[in-house]
BASE-348542 format. One line per field, with one value per atom (N, C-alpha, C, O): residue number from 0; x, y, z; residue in three letters; atom name. Coordinates in steps of 0.2 Angstrom, whole numbers, plus 5000, padded with zeros to 4 digits. Layout:
<nodes>
k c(NUM, ...)
x c(X, ...)
y c(Y, ...)
z c(Z, ...)
r c(ALA, ...)
a c(CA, ...)
</nodes>
This chain:
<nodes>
k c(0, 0, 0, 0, 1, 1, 1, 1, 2, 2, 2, 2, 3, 3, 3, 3, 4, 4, 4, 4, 5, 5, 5, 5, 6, 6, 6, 6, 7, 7, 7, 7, 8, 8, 8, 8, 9, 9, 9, 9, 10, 10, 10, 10, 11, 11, 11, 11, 12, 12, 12, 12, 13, 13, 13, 13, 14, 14, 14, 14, 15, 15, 15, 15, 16, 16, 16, 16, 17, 17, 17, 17, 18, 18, 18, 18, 19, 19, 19, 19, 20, 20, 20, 20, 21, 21, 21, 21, 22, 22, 22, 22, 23, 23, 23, 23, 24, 24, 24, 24, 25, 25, 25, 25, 26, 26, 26, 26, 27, 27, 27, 27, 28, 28, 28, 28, 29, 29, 29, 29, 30, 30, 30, 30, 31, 31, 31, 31, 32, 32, 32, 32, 33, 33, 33, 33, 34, 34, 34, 34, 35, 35, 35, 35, 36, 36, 36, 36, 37, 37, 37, 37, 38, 38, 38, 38, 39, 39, 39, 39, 40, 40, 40, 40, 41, 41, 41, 41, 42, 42, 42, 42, 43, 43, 43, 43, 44, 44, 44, 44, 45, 45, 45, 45, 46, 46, 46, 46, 47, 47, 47, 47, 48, 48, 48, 48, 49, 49, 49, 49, 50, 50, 50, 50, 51, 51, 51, 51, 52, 52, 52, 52, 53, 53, 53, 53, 54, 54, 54, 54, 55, 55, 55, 55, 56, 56, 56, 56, 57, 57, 57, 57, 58, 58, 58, 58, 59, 59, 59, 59, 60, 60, 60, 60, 61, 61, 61, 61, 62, 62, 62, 62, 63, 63, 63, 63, 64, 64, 64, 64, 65, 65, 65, 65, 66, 66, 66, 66, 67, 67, 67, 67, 68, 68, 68, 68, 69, 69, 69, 69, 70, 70, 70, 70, 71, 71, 71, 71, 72, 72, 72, 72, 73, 73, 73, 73, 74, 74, 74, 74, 75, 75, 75, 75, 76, 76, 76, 76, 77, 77, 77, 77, 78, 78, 78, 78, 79, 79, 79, 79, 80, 80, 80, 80, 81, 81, 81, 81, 82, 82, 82, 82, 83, 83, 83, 83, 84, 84, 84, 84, 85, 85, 85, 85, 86, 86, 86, 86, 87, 87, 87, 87, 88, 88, 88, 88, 89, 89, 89, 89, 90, 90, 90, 90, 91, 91, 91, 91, 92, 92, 92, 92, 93, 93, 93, 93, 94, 94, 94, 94, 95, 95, 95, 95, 96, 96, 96, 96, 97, 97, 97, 97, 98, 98, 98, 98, 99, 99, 99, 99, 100, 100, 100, 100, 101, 101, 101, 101, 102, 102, 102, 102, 103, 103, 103, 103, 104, 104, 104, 104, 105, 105, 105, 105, 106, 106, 106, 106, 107, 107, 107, 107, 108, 108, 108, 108, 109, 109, 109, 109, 110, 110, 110, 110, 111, 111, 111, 111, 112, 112, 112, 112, 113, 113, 113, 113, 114, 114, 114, 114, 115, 115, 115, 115, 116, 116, 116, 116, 117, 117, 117, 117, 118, 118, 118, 118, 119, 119, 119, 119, 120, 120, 120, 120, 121, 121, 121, 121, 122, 122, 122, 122, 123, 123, 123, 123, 124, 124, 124, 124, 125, 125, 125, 125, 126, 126, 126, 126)
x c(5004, 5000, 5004, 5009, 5003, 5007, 5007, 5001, 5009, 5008, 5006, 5008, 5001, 4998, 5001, 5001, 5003, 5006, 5002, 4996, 5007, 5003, 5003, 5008, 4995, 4993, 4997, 5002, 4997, 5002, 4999, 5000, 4992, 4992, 4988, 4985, 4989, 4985, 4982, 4982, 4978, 4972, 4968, 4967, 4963, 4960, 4961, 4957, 4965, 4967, 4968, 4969, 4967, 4969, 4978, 4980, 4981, 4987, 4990, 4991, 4994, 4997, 5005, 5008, 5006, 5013, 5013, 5009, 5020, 5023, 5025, 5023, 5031, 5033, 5032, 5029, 5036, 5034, 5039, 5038, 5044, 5049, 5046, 5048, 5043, 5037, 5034, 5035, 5031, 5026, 5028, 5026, 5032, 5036, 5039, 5040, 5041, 5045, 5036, 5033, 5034, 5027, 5024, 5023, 5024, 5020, 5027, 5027, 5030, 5036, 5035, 5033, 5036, 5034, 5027, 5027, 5020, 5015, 5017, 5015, 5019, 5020, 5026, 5026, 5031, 5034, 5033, 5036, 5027, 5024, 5018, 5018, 5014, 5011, 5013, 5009, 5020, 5026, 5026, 5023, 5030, 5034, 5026, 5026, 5019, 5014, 5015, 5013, 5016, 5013, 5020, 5019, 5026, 5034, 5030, 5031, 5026, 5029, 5022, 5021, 5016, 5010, 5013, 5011, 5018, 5021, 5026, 5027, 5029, 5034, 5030, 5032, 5026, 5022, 5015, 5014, 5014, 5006, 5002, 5001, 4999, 4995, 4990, 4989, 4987, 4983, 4976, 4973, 4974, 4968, 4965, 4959, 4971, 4970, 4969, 4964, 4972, 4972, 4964, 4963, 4961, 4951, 4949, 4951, 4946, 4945, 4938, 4932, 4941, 4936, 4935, 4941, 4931, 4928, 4933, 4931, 4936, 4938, 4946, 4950, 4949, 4955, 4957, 4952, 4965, 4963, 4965, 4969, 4961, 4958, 4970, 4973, 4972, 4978, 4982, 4987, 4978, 4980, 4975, 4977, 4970, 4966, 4966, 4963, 4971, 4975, 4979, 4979, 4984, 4991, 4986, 4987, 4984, 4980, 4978, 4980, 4974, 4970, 4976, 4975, 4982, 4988, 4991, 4994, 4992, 4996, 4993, 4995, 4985, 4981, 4981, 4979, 4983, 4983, 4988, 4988, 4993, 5001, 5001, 5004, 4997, 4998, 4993, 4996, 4986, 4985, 4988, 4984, 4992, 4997, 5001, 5002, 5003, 5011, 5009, 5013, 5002, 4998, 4996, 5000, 4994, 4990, 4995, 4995, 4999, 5004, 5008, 5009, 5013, 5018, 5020, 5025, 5013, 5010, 5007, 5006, 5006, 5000, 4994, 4993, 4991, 4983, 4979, 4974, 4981, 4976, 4978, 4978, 4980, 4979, 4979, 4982, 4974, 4974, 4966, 4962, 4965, 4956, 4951, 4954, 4945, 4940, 4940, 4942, 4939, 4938, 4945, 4945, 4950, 4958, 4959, 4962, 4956, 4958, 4955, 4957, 4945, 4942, 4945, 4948, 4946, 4947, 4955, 4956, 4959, 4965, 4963, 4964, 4958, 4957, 4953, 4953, 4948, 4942, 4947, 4947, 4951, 4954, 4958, 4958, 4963, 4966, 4961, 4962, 4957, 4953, 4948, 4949, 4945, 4943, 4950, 4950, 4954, 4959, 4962, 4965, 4962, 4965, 4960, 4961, 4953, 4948, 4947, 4947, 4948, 4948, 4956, 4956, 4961, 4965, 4965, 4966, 4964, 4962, 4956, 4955, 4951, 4944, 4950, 4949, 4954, 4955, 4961, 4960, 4966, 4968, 4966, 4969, 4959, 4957, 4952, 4950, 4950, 4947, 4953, 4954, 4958, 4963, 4967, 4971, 4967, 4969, 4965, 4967, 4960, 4955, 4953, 4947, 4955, 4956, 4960, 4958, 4967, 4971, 4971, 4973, 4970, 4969, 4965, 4966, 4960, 4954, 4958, 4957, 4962, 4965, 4969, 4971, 4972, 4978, 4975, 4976, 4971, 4966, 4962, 4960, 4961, 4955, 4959, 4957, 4967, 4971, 4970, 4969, 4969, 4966, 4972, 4971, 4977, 4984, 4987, 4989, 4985, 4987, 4994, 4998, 4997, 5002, 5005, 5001, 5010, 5013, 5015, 5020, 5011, 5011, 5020, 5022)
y c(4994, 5000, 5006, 5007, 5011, 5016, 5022, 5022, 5028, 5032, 5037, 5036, 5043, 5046, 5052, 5054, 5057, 5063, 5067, 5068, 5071, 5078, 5082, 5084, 5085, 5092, 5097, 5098, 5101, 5106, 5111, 5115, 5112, 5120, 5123, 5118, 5128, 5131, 5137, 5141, 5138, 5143, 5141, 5145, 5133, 5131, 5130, 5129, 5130, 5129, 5134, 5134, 5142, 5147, 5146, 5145, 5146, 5146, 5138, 5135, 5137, 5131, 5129, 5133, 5125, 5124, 5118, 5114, 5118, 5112, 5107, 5102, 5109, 5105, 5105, 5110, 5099, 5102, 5107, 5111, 5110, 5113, 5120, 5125, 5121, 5126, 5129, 5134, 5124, 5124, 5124, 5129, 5123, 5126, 5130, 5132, 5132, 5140, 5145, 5149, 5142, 5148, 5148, 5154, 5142, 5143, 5148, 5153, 5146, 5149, 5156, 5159, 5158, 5167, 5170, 5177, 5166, 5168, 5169, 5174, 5164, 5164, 5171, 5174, 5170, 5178, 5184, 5189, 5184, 5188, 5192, 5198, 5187, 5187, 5189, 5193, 5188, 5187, 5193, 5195, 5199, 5204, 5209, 5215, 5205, 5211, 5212, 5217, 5205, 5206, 5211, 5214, 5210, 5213, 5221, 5225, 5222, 5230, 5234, 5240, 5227, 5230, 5232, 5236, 5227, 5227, 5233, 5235, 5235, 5240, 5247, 5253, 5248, 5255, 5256, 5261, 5250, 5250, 5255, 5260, 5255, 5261, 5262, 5257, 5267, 5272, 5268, 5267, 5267, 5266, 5258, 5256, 5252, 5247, 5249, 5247, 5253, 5253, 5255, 5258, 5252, 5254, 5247, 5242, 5246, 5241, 5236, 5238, 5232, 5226, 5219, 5217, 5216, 5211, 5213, 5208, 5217, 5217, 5218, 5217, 5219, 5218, 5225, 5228, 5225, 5230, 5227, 5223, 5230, 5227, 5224, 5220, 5229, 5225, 5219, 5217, 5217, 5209, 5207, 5202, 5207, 5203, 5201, 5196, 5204, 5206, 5201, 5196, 5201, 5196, 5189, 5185, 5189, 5181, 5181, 5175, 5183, 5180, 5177, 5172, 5183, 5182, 5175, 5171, 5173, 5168, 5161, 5155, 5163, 5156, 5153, 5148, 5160, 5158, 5154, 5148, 5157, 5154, 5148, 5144, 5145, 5139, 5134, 5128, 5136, 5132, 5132, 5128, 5134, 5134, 5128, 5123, 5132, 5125, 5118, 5113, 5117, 5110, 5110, 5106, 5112, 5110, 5109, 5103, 5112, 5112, 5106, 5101, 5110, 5105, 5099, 5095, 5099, 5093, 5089, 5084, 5090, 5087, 5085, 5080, 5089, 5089, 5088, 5086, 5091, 5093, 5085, 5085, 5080, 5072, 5068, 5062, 5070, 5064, 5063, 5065, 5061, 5058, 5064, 5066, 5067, 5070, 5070, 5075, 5064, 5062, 5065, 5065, 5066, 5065, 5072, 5075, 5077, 5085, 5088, 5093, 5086, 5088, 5086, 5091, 5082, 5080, 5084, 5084, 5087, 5089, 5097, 5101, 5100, 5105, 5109, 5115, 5105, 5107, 5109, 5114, 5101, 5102, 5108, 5111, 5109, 5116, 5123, 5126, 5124, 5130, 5129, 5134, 5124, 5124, 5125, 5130, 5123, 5124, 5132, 5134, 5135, 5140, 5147, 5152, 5144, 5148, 5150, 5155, 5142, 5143, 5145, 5146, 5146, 5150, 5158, 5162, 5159, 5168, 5169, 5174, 5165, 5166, 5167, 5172, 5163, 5161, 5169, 5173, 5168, 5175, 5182, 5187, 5182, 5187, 5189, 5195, 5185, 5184, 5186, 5191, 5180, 5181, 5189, 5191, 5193, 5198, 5205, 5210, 5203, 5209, 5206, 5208, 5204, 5203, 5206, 5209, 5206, 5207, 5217, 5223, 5215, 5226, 5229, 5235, 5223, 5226, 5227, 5233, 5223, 5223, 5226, 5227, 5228, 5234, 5242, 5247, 5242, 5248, 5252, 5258, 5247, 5247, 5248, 5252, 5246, 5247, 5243, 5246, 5237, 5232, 5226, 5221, 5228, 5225, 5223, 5225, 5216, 5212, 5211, 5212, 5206, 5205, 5207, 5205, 5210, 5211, 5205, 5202, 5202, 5198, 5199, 5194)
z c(5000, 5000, 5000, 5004, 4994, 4994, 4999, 5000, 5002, 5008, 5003, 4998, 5005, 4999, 5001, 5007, 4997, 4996, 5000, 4999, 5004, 5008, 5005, 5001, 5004, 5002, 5000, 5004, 4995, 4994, 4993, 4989, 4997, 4996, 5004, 5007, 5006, 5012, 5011, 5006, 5015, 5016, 5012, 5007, 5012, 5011, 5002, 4999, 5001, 4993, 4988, 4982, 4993, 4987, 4986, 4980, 4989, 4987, 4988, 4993, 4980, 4980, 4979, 4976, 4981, 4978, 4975, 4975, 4971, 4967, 4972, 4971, 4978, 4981, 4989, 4992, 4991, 5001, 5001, 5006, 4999, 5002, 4999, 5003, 4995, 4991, 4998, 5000, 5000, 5006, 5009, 5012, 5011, 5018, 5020, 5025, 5015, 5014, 5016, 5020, 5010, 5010, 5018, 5021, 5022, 5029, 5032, 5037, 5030, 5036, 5035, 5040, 5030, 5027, 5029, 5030, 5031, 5032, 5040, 5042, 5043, 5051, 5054, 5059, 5048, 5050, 5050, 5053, 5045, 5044, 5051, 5053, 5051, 5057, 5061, 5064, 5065, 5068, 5070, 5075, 5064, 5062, 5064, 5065, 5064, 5065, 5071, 5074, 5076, 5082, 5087, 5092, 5083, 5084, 5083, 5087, 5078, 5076, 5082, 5084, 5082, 5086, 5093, 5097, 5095, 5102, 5104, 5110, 5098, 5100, 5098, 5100, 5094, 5092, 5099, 5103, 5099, 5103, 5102, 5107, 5096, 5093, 5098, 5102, 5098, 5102, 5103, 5108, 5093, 5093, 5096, 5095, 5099, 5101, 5108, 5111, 5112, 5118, 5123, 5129, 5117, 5121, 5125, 5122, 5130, 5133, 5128, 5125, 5130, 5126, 5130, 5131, 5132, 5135, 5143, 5146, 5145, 5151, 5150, 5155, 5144, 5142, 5138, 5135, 5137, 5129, 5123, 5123, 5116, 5111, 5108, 5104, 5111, 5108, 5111, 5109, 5116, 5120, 5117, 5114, 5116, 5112, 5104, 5102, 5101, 5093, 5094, 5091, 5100, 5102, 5104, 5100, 5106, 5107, 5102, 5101, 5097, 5093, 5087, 5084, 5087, 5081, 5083, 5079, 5091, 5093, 5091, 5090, 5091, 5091, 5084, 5082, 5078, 5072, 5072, 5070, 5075, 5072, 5074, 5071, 5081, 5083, 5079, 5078, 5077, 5072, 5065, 5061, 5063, 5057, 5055, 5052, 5062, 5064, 5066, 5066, 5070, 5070, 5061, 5057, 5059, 5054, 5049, 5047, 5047, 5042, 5044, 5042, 5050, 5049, 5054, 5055, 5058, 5061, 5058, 5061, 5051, 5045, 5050, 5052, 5050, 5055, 5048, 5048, 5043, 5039, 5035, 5029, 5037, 5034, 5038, 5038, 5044, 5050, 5049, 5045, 5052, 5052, 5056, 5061, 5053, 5053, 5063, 5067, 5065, 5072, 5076, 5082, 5072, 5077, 5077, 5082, 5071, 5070, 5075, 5079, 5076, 5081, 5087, 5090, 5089, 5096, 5100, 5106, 5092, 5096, 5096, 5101, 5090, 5087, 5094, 5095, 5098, 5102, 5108, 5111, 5108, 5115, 5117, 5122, 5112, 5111, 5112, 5117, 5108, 5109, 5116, 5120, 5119, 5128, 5131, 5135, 5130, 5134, 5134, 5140, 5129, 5128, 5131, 5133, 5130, 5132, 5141, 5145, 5143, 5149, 5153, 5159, 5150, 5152, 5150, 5155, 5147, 5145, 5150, 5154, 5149, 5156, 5165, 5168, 5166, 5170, 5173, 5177, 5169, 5166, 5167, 5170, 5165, 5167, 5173, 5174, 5174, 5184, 5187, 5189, 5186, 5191, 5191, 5196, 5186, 5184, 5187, 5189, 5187, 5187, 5197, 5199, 5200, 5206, 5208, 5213, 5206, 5211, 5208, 5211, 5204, 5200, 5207, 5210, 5209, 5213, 5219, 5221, 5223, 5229, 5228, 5234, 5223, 5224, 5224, 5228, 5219, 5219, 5226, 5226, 5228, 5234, 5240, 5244, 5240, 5246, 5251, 5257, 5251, 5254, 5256, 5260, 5254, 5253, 5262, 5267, 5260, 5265, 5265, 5270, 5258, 5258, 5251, 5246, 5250, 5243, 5238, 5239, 5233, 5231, 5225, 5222)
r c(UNK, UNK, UNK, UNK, UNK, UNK, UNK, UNK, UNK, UNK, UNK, UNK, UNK, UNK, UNK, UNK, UNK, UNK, UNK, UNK, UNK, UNK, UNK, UNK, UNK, UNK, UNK, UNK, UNK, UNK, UNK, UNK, UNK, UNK, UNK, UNK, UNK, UNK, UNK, UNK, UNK, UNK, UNK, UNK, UNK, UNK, UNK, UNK, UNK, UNK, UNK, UNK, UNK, UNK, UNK, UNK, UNK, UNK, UNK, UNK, UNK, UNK, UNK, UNK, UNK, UNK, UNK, UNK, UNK, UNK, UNK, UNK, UNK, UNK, UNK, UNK, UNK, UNK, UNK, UNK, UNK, UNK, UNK, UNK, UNK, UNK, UNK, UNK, UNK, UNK, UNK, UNK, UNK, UNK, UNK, UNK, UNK, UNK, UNK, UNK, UNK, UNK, UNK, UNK, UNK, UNK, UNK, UNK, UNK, UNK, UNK, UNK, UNK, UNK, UNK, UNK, UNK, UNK, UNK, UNK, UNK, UNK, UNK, UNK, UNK, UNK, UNK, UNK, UNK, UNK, UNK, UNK, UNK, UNK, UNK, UNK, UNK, UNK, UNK, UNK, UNK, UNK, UNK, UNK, UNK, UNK, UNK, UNK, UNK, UNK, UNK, UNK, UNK, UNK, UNK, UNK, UNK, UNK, UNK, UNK, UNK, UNK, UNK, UNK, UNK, UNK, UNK, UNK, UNK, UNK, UNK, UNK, UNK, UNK, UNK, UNK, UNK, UNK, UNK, UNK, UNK, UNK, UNK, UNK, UNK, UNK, UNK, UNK, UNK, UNK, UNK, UNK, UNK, UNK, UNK, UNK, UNK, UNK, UNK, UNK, UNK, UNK, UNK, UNK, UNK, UNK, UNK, UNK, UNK, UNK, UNK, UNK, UNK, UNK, UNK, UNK, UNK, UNK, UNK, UNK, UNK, UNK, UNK, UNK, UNK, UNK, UNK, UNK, UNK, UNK, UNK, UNK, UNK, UNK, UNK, UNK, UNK, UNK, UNK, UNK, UNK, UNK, UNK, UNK, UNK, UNK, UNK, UNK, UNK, UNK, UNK, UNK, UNK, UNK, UNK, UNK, UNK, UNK, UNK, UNK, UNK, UNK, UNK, UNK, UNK, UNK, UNK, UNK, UNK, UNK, UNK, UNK, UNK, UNK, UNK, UNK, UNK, UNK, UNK, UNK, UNK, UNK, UNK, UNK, UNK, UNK, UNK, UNK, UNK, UNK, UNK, UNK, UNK, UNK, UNK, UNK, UNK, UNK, UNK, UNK, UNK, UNK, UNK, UNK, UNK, UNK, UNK, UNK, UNK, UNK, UNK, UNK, UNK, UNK, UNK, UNK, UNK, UNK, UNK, UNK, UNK, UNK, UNK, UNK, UNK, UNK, UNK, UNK, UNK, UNK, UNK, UNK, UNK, UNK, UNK, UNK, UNK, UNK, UNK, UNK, UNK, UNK, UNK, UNK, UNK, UNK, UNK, UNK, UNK, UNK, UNK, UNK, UNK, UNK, UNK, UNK, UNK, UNK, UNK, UNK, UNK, UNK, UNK, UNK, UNK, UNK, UNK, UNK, UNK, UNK, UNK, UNK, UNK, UNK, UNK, UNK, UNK, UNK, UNK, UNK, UNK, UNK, UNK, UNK, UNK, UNK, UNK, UNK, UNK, UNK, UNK, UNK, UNK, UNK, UNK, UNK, UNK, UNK, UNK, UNK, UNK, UNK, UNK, UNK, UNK, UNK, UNK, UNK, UNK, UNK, UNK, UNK, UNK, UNK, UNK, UNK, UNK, UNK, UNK, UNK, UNK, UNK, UNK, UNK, UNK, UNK, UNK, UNK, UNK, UNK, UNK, UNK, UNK, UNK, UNK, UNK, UNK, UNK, UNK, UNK, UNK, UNK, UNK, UNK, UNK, UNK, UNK, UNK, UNK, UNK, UNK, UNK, UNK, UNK, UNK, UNK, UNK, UNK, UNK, UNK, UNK, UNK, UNK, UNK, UNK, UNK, UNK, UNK, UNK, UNK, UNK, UNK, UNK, UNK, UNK, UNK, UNK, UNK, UNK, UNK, UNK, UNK, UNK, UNK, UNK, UNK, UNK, UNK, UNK, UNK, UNK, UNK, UNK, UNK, UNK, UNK, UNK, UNK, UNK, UNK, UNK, UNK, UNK, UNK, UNK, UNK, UNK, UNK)
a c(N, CA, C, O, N, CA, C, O, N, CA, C, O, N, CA, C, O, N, CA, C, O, N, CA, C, O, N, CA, C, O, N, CA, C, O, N, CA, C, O, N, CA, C, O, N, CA, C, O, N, CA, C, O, N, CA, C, O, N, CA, C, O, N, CA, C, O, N, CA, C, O, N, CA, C, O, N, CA, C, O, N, CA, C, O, N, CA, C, O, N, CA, C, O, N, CA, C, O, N, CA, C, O, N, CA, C, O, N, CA, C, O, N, CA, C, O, N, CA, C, O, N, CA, C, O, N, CA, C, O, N, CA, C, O, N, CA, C, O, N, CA, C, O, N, CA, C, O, N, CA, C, O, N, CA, C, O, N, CA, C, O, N, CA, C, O, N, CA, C, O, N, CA, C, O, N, CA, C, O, N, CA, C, O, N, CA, C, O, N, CA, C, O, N, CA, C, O, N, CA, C, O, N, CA, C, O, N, CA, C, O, N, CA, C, O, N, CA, C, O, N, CA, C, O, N, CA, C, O, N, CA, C, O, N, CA, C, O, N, CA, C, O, N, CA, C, O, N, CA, C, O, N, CA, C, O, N, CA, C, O, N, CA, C, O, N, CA, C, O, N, CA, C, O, N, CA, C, O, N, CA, C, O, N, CA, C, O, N, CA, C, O, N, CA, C, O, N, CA, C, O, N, CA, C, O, N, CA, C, O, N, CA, C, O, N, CA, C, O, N, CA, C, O, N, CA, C, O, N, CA, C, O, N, CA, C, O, N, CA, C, O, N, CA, C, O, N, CA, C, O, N, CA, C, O, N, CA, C, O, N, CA, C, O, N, CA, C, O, N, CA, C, O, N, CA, C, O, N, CA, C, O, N, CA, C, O, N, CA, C, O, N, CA, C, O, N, CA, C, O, N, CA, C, O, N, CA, C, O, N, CA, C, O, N, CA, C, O, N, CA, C, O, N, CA, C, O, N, CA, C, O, N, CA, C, O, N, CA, C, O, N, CA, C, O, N, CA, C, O, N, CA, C, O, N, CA, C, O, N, CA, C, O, N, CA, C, O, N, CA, C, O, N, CA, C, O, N, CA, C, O, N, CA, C, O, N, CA, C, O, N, CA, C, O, N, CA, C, O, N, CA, C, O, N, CA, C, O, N, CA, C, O, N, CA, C, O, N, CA, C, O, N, CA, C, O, N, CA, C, O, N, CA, C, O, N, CA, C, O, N, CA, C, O, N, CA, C, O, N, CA, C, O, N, CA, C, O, N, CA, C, O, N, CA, C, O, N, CA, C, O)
</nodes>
């Protein structure tokens, strides 16, 4: 039984290549890219991100959103997620996104807690 050839193309089939080394340069270039936004959002920290959004500001919420791209990239691509079975991509894919949810949940309770105890002057102990 012959092993059948990994996909060569990403972002759901707009872009293709000829070879894996095609593809792999191209993923690498997307992910630096990405990269180089979250490098240039981090050292400018534009104004107009700095508004609070869900209890956070909208430029931590940009950096999470850009980190979870990259992390499904680097599974999907050069984990080949995208040639394992319907049942195995759900099962890694779900467990990833609950787990990442309830750490951002958990992040920012625990965050917006102690803002409260330091603000309020209620300072037991200097953590």
């Amino acid at each position: 039984m012959a092993a059948e050839a990994h996909k060569l193309a990403i972002f759901r089939g707009t872009l293709k290549f000829k070879s894996n080394t095609q593809k792999i340069w191209g993923v690498l270039i997307f992910l630096a890219l990405v990269t180089a936004v979250e490098v240039v959002l981090g050292i400018y920290k534009p104004e107009m991100f700095m508004g609070q959004i869900l209890g956070m500001k909208a430029l931590n919420w940009i950096f999470i959103i850009l980190t979870v791209v990259k992390a499904y990239y680097i599974t999907w691509d050069f984990m080949h997620m995208r040639d394992e079975l319907p049942s195995l991509r759900r099962m890694v894919v779900w467990t990833a996104v609950f787990l990442i949810a309830y750490l951002v949940f958990i992040l920012l309770q625990e965050g917006d807690y102690i803002e409260g105890v330091f603000s309020n002057g209620f300072v037991k102990t200097n953590f």
